[in-house]
N, C-alpha and C positions, 0 to 999 in steps of 0.2 A: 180687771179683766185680763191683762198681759199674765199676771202672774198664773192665772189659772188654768192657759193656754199653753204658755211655756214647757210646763212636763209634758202633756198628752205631745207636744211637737218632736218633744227627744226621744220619747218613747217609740213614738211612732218610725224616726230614722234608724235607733237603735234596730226593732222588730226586721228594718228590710235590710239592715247589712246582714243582717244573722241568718239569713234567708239563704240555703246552698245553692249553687247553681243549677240548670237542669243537665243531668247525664248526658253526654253526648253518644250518638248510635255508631256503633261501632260500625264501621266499611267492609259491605260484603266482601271477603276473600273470593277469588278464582278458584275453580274447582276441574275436576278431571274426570273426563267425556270421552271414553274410547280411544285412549291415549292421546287425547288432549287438552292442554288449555283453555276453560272458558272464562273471561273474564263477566261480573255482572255491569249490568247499565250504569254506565257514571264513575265508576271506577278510576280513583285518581291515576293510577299506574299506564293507564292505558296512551296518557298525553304522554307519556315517557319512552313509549317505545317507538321508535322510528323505522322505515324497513325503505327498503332501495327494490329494485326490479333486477333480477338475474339478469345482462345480456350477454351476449355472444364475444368471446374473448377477441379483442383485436389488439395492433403492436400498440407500446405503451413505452413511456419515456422512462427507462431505470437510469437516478446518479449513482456514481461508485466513486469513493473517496482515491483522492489523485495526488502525486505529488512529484513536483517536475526535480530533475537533478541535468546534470550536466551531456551530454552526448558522449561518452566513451567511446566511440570511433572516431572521433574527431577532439581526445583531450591526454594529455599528456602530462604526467605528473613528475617535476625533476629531484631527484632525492642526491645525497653528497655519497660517492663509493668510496671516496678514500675521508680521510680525517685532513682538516686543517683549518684554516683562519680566510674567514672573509676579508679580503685586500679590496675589490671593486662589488660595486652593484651596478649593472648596466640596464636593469630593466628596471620599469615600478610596473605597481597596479592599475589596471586599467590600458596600459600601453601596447599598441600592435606590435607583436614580435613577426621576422622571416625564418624561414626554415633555415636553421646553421646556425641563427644570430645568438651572438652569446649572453647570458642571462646575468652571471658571477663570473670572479676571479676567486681563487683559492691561493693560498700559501704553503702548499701542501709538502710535508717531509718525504713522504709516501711516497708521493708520485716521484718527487725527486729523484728517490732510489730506485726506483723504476727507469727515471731518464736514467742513472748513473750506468742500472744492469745491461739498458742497451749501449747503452756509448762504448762499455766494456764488451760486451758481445760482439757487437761489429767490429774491434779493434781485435779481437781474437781470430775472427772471419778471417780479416785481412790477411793478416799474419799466415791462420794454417793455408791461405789460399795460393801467398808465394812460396812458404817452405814446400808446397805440391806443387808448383809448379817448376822450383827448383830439383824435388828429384824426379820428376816426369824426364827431365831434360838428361838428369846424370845418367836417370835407369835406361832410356833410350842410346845413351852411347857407352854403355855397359859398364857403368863403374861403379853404380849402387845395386844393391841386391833386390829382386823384385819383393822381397817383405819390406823392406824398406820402403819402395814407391806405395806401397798398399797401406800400410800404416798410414803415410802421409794423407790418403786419399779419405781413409776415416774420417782421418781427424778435419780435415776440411768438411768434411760431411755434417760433423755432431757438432763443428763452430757453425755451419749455417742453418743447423737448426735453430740452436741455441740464439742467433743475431733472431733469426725469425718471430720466436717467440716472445725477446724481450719486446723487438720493434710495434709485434701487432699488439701488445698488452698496452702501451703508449699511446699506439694509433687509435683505439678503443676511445681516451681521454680528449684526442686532440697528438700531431703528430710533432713535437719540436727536437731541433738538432743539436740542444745544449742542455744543461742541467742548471735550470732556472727556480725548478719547481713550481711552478705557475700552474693551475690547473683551472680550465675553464669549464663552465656548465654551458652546453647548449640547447636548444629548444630544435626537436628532430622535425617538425611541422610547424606550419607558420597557425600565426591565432591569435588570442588577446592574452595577456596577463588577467587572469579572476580570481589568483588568490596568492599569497606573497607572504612568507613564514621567515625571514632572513631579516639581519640588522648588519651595519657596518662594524667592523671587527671581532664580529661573533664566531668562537670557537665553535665549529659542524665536527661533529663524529658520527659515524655511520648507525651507530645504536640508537640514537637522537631522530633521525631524520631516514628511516628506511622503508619499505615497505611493511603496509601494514600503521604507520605511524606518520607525521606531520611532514607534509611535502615542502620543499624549500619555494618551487613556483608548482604553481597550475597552470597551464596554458591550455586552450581549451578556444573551440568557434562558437560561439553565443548566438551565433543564425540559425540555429537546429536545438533545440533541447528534446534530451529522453524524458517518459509521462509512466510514473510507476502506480499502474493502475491496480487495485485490492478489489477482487472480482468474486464472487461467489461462484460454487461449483456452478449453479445453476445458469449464470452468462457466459462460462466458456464457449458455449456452442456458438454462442453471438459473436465475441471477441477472438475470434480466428484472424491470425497472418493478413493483412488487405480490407479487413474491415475500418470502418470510420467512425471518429467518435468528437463530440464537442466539449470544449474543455472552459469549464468558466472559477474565474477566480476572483475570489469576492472583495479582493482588494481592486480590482481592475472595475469595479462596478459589472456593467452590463455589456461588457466586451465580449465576444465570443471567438473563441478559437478550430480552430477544425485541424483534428491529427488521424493517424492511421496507427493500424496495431501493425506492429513487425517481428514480434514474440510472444509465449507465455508459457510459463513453468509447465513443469509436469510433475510436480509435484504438490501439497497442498499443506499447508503452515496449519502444523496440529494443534497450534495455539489461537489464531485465530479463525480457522474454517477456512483462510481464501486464495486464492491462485494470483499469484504475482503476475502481470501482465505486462507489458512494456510496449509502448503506444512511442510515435516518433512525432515532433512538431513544427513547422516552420516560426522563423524568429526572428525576419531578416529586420526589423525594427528593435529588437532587442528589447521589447517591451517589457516581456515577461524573462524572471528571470529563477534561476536555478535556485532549488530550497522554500519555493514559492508551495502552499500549497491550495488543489481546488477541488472541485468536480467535474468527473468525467460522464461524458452522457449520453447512452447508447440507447438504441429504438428496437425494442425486441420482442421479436413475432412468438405469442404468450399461444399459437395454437389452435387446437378444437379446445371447446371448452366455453362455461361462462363466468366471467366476471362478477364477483362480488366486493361490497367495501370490507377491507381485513376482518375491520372488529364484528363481522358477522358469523366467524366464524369459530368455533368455541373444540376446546381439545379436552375430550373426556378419556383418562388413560392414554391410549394408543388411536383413539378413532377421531375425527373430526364432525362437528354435528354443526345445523343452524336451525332456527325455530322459522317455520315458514307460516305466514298468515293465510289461516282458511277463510275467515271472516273477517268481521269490525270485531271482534271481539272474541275471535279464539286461531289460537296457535299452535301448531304441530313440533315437535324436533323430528329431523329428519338427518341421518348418516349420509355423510357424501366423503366421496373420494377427492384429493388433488391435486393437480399436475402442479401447481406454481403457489408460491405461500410469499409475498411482500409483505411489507411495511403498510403497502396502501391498499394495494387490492392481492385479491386470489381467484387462483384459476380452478373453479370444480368442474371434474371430467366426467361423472356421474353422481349418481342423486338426487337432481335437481331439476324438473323444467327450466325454459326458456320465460320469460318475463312473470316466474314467480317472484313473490313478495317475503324476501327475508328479512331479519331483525335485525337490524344495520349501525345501531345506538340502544344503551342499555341490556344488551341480550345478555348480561354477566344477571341481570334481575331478574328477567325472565327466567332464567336458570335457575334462581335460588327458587323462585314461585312455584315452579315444578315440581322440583325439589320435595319443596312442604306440601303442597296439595297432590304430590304422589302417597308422599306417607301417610297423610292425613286419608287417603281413600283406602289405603293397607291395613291402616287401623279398625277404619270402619269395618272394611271387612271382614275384619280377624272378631272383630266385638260382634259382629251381626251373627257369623259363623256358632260363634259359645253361645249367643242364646237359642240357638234354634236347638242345641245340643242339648239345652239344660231341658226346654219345652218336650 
Protein backbone atom coordinates (compact mmCIF):
# COMPACT_ATOMS: atom_id res chain seq x y z
CA UNK A 1 0.00 0.00 0.00
CA UNK A 2 2.98 2.56 0.79
CA UNK A 3 4.42 1.86 -2.51
CA UNK A 4 1.32 2.62 -4.42
CA UNK A 5 0.74 5.88 -2.44
CA UNK A 6 4.12 7.16 -2.72
CA UNK A 7 4.11 8.47 -6.60
CA UNK A 8 0.36 9.89 -6.50
CA UNK A 9 2.21 11.99 -3.17
CA UNK A 10 5.20 13.38 -5.48
CA UNK A 11 3.14 13.96 -8.08
CA UNK A 12 0.79 15.58 -6.41
CA UNK A 13 3.66 18.24 -4.72
CA UNK A 14 5.36 18.37 -7.96
CA UNK A 15 1.72 19.59 -9.74
CA UNK A 16 1.51 22.67 -6.95
CA UNK A 17 5.03 24.01 -7.14
CA UNK A 18 4.54 24.27 -10.95
CA UNK A 19 1.59 26.13 -10.32
CA UNK A 20 2.38 30.23 -11.33
CA UNK A 21 1.54 32.63 -8.83
CA UNK A 22 -1.67 34.74 -9.20
CA UNK A 23 -0.79 38.39 -11.22
CA UNK A 24 -0.68 40.99 -8.87
CA UNK A 25 -3.21 44.16 -9.91
CA UNK A 26 -1.38 46.80 -10.73
CA UNK A 27 -1.91 50.35 -8.34
CA UNK A 28 -4.31 52.74 -9.82
CA UNK A 29 -2.00 55.75 -11.11
CA UNK A 30 -3.18 59.50 -10.15
CA UNK A 31 -4.64 61.08 -12.83
CA UNK A 32 -5.27 64.87 -13.95
CA UNK A 33 -8.64 66.98 -13.13
CA UNK A 34 -8.53 70.52 -14.16
CA UNK A 35 -4.99 70.93 -13.55
CA UNK A 36 -4.96 68.83 -10.92
CA UNK A 37 -3.87 65.91 -9.08
CA UNK A 38 -6.12 63.19 -8.13
CA UNK A 39 -4.92 60.35 -6.39
CA UNK A 40 -7.44 56.98 -6.31
CA UNK A 41 -8.52 55.30 -2.88
CA UNK A 42 -5.79 53.55 -1.29
CA UNK A 43 -3.13 54.80 -3.07
CA UNK A 44 0.24 53.79 -1.51
CA UNK A 45 1.80 57.27 -2.31
CA UNK A 46 -0.60 59.20 -0.56
CA UNK A 47 0.91 57.97 3.13
CA UNK A 48 4.08 59.69 1.76
CA UNK A 49 3.03 62.99 1.32
CA UNK A 50 3.13 65.15 4.34
CA UNK A 51 1.91 68.89 4.16
CA UNK A 52 2.22 71.70 7.08
CA UNK A 53 -0.24 74.74 7.20
CA UNK A 54 0.96 78.15 5.72
CA UNK A 55 1.26 80.72 8.82
CA UNK A 56 1.94 84.04 9.13
CA UNK A 57 5.66 84.88 9.13
CA UNK A 58 7.04 85.83 12.52
CA UNK A 59 10.92 86.59 13.83
CA UNK A 60 12.84 83.34 13.64
CA UNK A 61 16.24 82.33 15.10
CA UNK A 62 18.97 82.46 12.01
CA UNK A 63 22.82 80.94 12.98
CA UNK A 64 25.67 82.44 10.81
CA UNK A 65 28.92 80.77 11.09
CA UNK A 66 31.38 82.92 13.51
CA UNK A 67 34.69 83.00 14.28
CA UNK A 68 36.42 84.84 17.10
CA UNK A 69 40.16 86.39 16.59
CA UNK A 70 41.71 88.80 18.66
CA UNK A 71 40.60 92.55 19.34
CA UNK A 72 42.74 94.77 17.02
CA UNK A 73 42.11 97.89 18.91
CA UNK A 74 43.53 96.57 21.84
CA UNK A 75 46.60 94.20 20.11
CA UNK A 76 49.70 95.06 19.17
CA UNK A 77 52.11 93.04 17.08
CA UNK A 78 56.18 93.61 17.72
CA UNK A 79 58.19 92.87 14.71
CA UNK A 80 62.45 93.43 14.61
CA UNK A 81 63.26 97.07 12.29
CA UNK A 82 66.67 96.59 12.38
CA UNK A 83 68.70 92.98 12.07
CA UNK A 84 70.46 91.50 14.92
CA UNK A 85 70.81 88.59 17.54
CA UNK A 86 68.51 87.93 20.51
CA UNK A 87 70.89 88.65 23.69
CA UNK A 88 67.65 88.60 26.47
CA UNK A 89 64.06 87.50 26.33
CA UNK A 90 62.31 89.39 29.03
CA UNK A 91 58.71 88.28 28.40
CA UNK A 92 57.11 84.60 27.78
CA UNK A 93 53.82 83.55 26.82
CA UNK A 94 50.99 84.07 28.74
CA UNK A 95 52.80 86.82 30.99
CA UNK A 96 51.15 90.54 31.83
CA UNK A 97 53.27 92.96 30.08
CA UNK A 98 52.97 97.29 31.18
CA UNK A 99 52.98 99.86 28.63
CA UNK A 100 57.04 100.56 27.92
CA UNK A 101 57.95 97.21 29.57
CA UNK A 102 60.55 95.66 27.41
CA UNK A 103 59.83 92.31 25.65
CA UNK A 104 63.70 91.57 23.93
CA UNK A 105 67.14 92.64 23.88
CA UNK A 106 68.94 92.82 20.59
CA UNK A 107 72.62 92.89 19.46
CA UNK A 108 72.18 94.90 16.91
CA UNK A 109 75.11 96.40 14.52
CA UNK A 110 72.51 98.73 13.02
CA UNK A 111 71.52 100.35 15.65
CA UNK A 112 74.95 100.74 16.72
CA UNK A 113 75.67 102.77 13.83
CA UNK A 114 72.91 104.75 14.33
CA UNK A 115 74.11 105.39 18.24
CA UNK A 116 77.72 106.01 16.48
CA UNK A 117 75.85 108.79 13.66
CA UNK A 118 74.42 110.57 16.66
CA UNK A 119 77.22 110.68 18.95
CA UNK A 120 78.97 112.05 15.80
CA UNK A 121 76.23 114.51 14.95
CA UNK A 122 76.15 116.07 18.38
CA UNK A 123 79.78 116.35 18.53
CA UNK A 124 79.64 118.39 15.18
CA UNK A 125 76.78 120.50 16.83
CA UNK A 126 79.02 121.28 19.48
CA UNK A 127 81.74 122.30 17.55
CA UNK A 128 79.89 124.47 14.77
CA UNK A 129 77.98 125.99 17.87
CA UNK A 130 81.29 127.56 19.43
CA UNK A 131 83.11 128.34 16.15
CA UNK A 132 79.51 130.62 15.86
CA UNK A 133 79.82 131.81 18.73
CA UNK A 134 83.39 132.62 18.42
CA UNK A 135 82.87 134.67 15.29
CA UNK A 136 79.44 136.37 16.55
CA UNK A 137 81.92 137.87 19.09
CA UNK A 138 84.96 138.72 16.42
CA UNK A 139 82.19 139.99 13.85
CA UNK A 140 80.62 142.21 16.73
CA UNK A 141 84.10 143.98 17.32
CA UNK A 142 84.79 144.19 13.78
CA UNK A 143 87.56 142.01 12.96
CA UNK A 144 85.85 139.31 10.93
CA UNK A 145 83.85 139.92 7.90
CA UNK A 146 80.09 139.58 8.06
CA UNK A 147 80.42 136.44 5.42
CA UNK A 148 82.33 135.00 7.69
CA UNK A 149 79.83 135.18 10.83
CA UNK A 150 77.08 134.06 8.28
CA UNK A 151 78.90 131.11 7.03
CA UNK A 152 79.41 130.13 10.72
CA UNK A 153 75.87 130.57 11.30
CA UNK A 154 74.97 127.93 8.53
CA UNK A 155 76.89 125.70 9.39
CA UNK A 156 75.62 125.72 13.03
CA UNK A 157 72.24 125.49 11.43
CA UNK A 158 72.79 122.18 9.12
CA UNK A 159 75.02 120.54 12.35
CA UNK A 160 71.65 120.75 14.37
CA UNK A 161 69.69 119.55 11.96
CA UNK A 162 71.89 116.76 11.28
CA UNK A 163 72.34 116.02 15.64
CA UNK A 164 68.25 116.25 15.28
CA UNK A 165 67.78 113.64 12.93
CA UNK A 166 70.46 111.22 14.11
CA UNK A 167 69.10 111.73 17.76
CA UNK A 168 65.11 111.18 16.92
CA UNK A 169 66.11 108.04 14.64
CA UNK A 170 67.56 106.47 18.22
CA UNK A 171 64.88 107.94 20.16
CA UNK A 172 62.31 105.83 17.85
CA UNK A 173 64.32 102.50 19.39
CA UNK A 174 64.84 103.56 22.75
CA UNK A 175 67.13 106.82 23.60
CA UNK A 176 71.04 105.75 24.88
CA UNK A 177 73.99 108.06 25.32
CA UNK A 178 76.73 105.45 24.28
CA UNK A 179 77.30 103.12 21.56
CA UNK A 180 76.47 99.94 23.03
CA UNK A 181 74.35 98.58 20.37
CA UNK A 182 71.68 97.13 22.65
CA UNK A 183 68.32 97.45 21.02
CA UNK A 184 65.21 96.83 23.06
CA UNK A 185 61.67 95.86 21.82
CA UNK A 186 59.00 97.38 23.62
CA UNK A 187 55.29 96.74 24.17
CA UNK A 188 53.37 100.45 23.43
CA UNK A 189 50.24 99.24 25.51
CA UNK A 190 50.05 97.14 28.41
CA UNK A 191 48.18 93.26 27.87
CA UNK A 192 49.07 89.74 28.07
CA UNK A 193 51.78 87.93 25.85
CA UNK A 194 49.29 85.47 23.35
CA UNK A 195 51.71 84.56 21.06
CA UNK A 196 55.65 84.30 21.21
CA UNK A 197 57.82 83.62 17.73
CA UNK A 198 61.42 84.35 19.29
CA UNK A 199 64.19 81.76 20.72
CA UNK A 200 67.35 82.71 22.79
CA UNK A 201 70.25 83.61 20.47
CA UNK A 202 68.25 83.76 17.29
CA UNK A 203 69.40 85.74 14.42
CA UNK A 204 66.00 88.36 13.56
CA UNK A 205 66.31 90.09 10.17
CA UNK A 206 63.68 92.36 9.31
CA UNK A 207 62.70 90.09 6.05
CA UNK A 208 62.05 87.35 8.62
CA UNK A 209 59.90 89.04 10.99
CA UNK A 210 57.88 92.13 9.27
CA UNK A 211 54.78 93.06 8.47
CA UNK A 212 52.68 90.90 6.62
CA UNK A 213 54.86 87.88 8.17
CA UNK A 214 55.57 86.18 11.88
CA UNK A 215 55.46 88.55 14.63
CA UNK A 216 58.13 88.33 17.25
CA UNK A 217 55.34 88.95 20.46
CA UNK A 218 51.69 89.50 20.23
CA UNK A 219 50.36 91.39 22.96
CA UNK A 220 47.00 91.88 22.90
CA UNK A 221 43.77 92.23 26.01
CA UNK A 222 41.87 88.84 26.00
CA UNK A 223 38.89 90.65 27.92
CA UNK A 224 37.20 91.76 24.72
CA UNK A 225 37.58 89.52 21.57
CA UNK A 226 36.47 90.51 17.83
CA UNK A 227 33.31 87.85 16.25
CA UNK A 228 34.01 87.69 12.46
CA UNK A 229 30.48 86.99 11.44
CA UNK A 230 29.81 85.32 7.47
CA UNK A 231 26.37 86.88 7.02
CA UNK A 232 24.14 86.65 3.90
CA UNK A 233 23.00 89.54 1.91
CA UNK A 234 19.70 88.90 3.28
CA UNK A 235 20.74 89.61 7.37
CA UNK A 236 22.48 92.70 6.76
CA UNK A 237 19.39 94.72 7.48
CA UNK A 238 19.39 92.73 10.93
CA UNK A 239 23.17 93.03 11.61
CA UNK A 240 23.56 96.87 11.72
CA UNK A 241 26.14 98.90 14.07
CA UNK A 242 24.22 98.28 17.75
CA UNK A 243 22.49 95.25 17.11
CA UNK A 244 22.88 92.04 19.38
CA UNK A 245 23.69 88.70 18.59
CA UNK A 246 24.43 85.24 20.73
CA UNK A 247 27.41 83.47 20.30
CA UNK A 248 27.57 79.63 21.18
CA UNK A 249 30.59 77.51 20.74
CA UNK A 250 30.39 73.96 20.76
CA UNK A 251 33.41 73.25 22.54
CA UNK A 252 31.99 75.43 25.36
CA UNK A 253 28.94 73.06 25.58
CA UNK A 254 25.84 75.14 26.29
CA UNK A 255 27.52 78.30 27.34
CA UNK A 256 26.03 81.38 25.86
CA UNK A 257 27.58 84.55 25.11
CA UNK A 258 25.88 87.92 24.16
CA UNK A 259 27.99 90.36 21.71
CA UNK A 260 27.13 93.48 19.57
CA UNK A 261 27.81 94.29 15.85
CA UNK A 262 30.31 97.39 15.61
CA UNK A 263 30.83 96.96 11.84
CA UNK A 264 30.18 95.31 8.35
CA UNK A 265 31.65 95.47 4.97
CA UNK A 266 30.44 96.99 2.10
CA UNK A 267 31.45 94.94 0.11
CA UNK A 268 30.38 91.08 -0.70
CA UNK A 269 33.10 88.01 -1.15
CA UNK A 270 32.19 87.07 -4.84
CA UNK A 271 33.42 83.66 -3.65
CA UNK A 272 31.26 82.89 -1.13
CA UNK A 273 27.95 85.31 -1.30
CA UNK A 274 28.47 86.93 2.20
CA UNK A 275 29.32 90.11 4.00
CA UNK A 276 31.93 90.12 6.68
CA UNK A 277 30.50 91.48 9.84
CA UNK A 278 32.45 92.11 12.87
CA UNK A 279 30.51 91.71 16.19
CA UNK A 280 32.61 92.95 19.51
CA UNK A 281 32.43 90.46 22.78
CA UNK A 282 33.04 90.66 26.51
CA UNK A 283 35.76 88.22 27.94
CA UNK A 284 36.58 89.38 31.18
CA UNK A 285 36.85 85.31 32.28
CA UNK A 286 38.90 84.84 29.35
CA UNK A 287 36.87 81.82 28.77
CA UNK A 288 36.79 81.81 25.27
CA UNK A 289 39.53 82.34 23.30
CA UNK A 290 40.83 83.69 19.89
CA UNK A 291 40.79 81.13 16.72
CA UNK A 292 37.81 79.52 18.48
CA UNK A 293 35.20 78.95 16.14
CA UNK A 294 31.12 78.98 16.69
CA UNK A 295 27.68 80.28 15.89
CA UNK A 296 26.43 83.49 15.96
CA UNK A 297 22.54 83.96 16.57
CA UNK A 298 20.38 86.70 15.37
CA UNK A 299 16.41 87.09 15.76
CA UNK A 300 15.08 88.29 12.50
CA UNK A 301 11.83 89.89 11.75
CA UNK A 302 11.07 87.54 8.31
CA UNK A 303 8.05 90.44 7.63
CA UNK A 304 4.56 90.23 6.02
CA UNK A 305 4.38 87.01 4.61
CA UNK A 306 3.73 83.19 5.39
CA UNK A 307 5.84 80.71 6.58
CA UNK A 308 6.57 77.43 4.95
CA UNK A 309 8.91 74.31 5.72
CA UNK A 310 11.90 74.86 2.98
CA UNK A 311 11.44 71.55 1.28
CA UNK A 312 8.03 72.67 0.30
CA UNK A 313 9.06 74.65 -2.00
CA UNK A 314 10.14 73.53 -5.42
CA UNK A 315 12.21 75.84 -8.30
CA UNK A 316 10.93 75.11 -11.82
CA UNK A 317 13.53 77.31 -14.19
CA UNK A 318 13.08 80.75 -12.76
CA UNK A 319 9.68 80.36 -10.75
CA UNK A 320 8.98 78.90 -7.35
CA UNK A 321 5.87 76.50 -7.09
CA UNK A 322 4.18 74.28 -4.05
CA UNK A 323 1.43 71.64 -4.54
CA UNK A 324 -1.26 72.74 -2.27
CA UNK A 325 -3.86 70.07 -0.97
CA UNK A 326 -7.42 70.52 -2.24
CA UNK A 327 -8.66 67.38 -0.81
CA UNK A 328 -7.68 63.70 0.92
CA UNK A 329 -6.65 63.00 -2.21
CA UNK A 330 -5.89 65.55 -4.78
CA UNK A 331 -3.38 68.50 -5.21
CA UNK A 332 -2.93 71.53 -7.05
CA UNK A 333 0.76 73.24 -7.95
CA UNK A 334 0.47 76.77 -7.33
CA UNK A 335 3.28 79.72 -8.43
CA UNK A 336 4.16 81.78 -5.47
CA UNK A 337 6.46 84.60 -4.87
CA UNK A 338 9.47 85.03 -2.04
CA UNK A 339 10.63 87.36 0.12
CA UNK A 340 12.95 84.97 2.29
CA UNK A 341 14.44 81.43 1.11
CA UNK A 342 16.28 79.42 4.39
CA UNK A 343 17.65 76.36 5.05
CA UNK A 344 14.61 75.69 7.20
CA UNK A 345 11.76 77.73 6.30
CA UNK A 346 10.64 80.32 3.59
CA UNK A 347 8.97 83.32 3.48
CA UNK A 348 5.99 83.60 0.50
CA UNK A 349 4.71 87.02 -0.02
CA UNK A 350 1.97 86.01 -2.54
CA UNK A 351 0.33 83.02 -3.90
CA UNK A 352 -0.60 81.35 -1.17
CA UNK A 353 -3.51 81.71 1.59
CA UNK A 354 -3.20 81.77 5.05
CA UNK A 355 -3.51 78.16 6.74
CA UNK A 356 -3.47 76.35 3.32
CA UNK A 357 -2.01 72.81 3.25
CA UNK A 358 1.21 72.51 1.37
CA UNK A 359 3.35 69.55 0.47
CA UNK A 360 6.01 69.84 3.09
CA UNK A 361 7.77 66.06 2.55
CA UNK A 362 8.11 64.14 -0.62
CA UNK A 363 6.84 67.17 -2.99
CA UNK A 364 10.12 66.16 -5.23
CA UNK A 365 7.38 62.85 -5.94
CA UNK A 366 4.49 64.74 -6.27
CA UNK A 367 6.48 66.44 -8.88
CA UNK A 368 7.58 63.52 -10.87
CA UNK A 369 3.48 62.21 -10.52
CA UNK A 370 2.43 65.33 -12.28
CA UNK A 371 4.79 65.21 -14.42
CA UNK A 372 3.71 61.82 -15.90
CA UNK A 373 -0.08 62.05 -15.55
CA UNK A 374 0.31 65.49 -17.37
CA UNK A 375 1.74 63.69 -20.21
CA UNK A 376 -0.16 60.90 -19.95
CA UNK A 377 -3.42 63.29 -20.27
CA UNK A 378 -1.42 65.10 -23.64
CA UNK A 379 -1.28 61.97 -25.03
CA UNK A 380 -4.68 60.94 -24.45
CA UNK A 381 -5.56 63.85 -26.09
CA UNK A 382 -3.55 64.08 -28.98
CA UNK A 383 -4.85 59.97 -29.52
CA UNK A 384 -8.51 61.01 -28.96
CA UNK A 385 -8.11 64.25 -31.28
CA UNK A 386 -6.75 61.60 -34.65
CA UNK A 387 -9.47 59.46 -34.08
CA UNK A 388 -12.12 61.69 -34.34
CA UNK A 389 -10.09 63.06 -37.52
CA UNK A 390 -9.92 59.74 -39.04
CA UNK A 391 -14.08 59.09 -38.22
Amino acid sequence: MKKIYLPLLLSGILAACSEAPAPKTAEPQPIMQNNQLRFPEGNSQLALLKTSPAKPAEAIAIDLPAHLVWNEDQTQRIYAPLAGRVAAIHADLGKSVRKGEALISLLSPEFGSAQADATKAMADFRFADKNFLRQKELHEAGIVARKDFEQAEADVMRAKAEADRAISRINVYGSHSMVNQQLALTSDLAGVVVEKNVNPGQEIRPEQFGPGALALFVISNPSSLWVQIDAQEADIGTLKPGATFELNVAALGDKKFTGRVVASADVIDPNTRTIKVRGLIDNPQRILKAEMLGTARINRNLGQGLAVPAGAVLLRGTQHWVFVKKGADTFEPREVKLSYEGSKFSIISSGLQADEEVVSENSLLLAREFRIAEETAKNTAASNGKSADSK
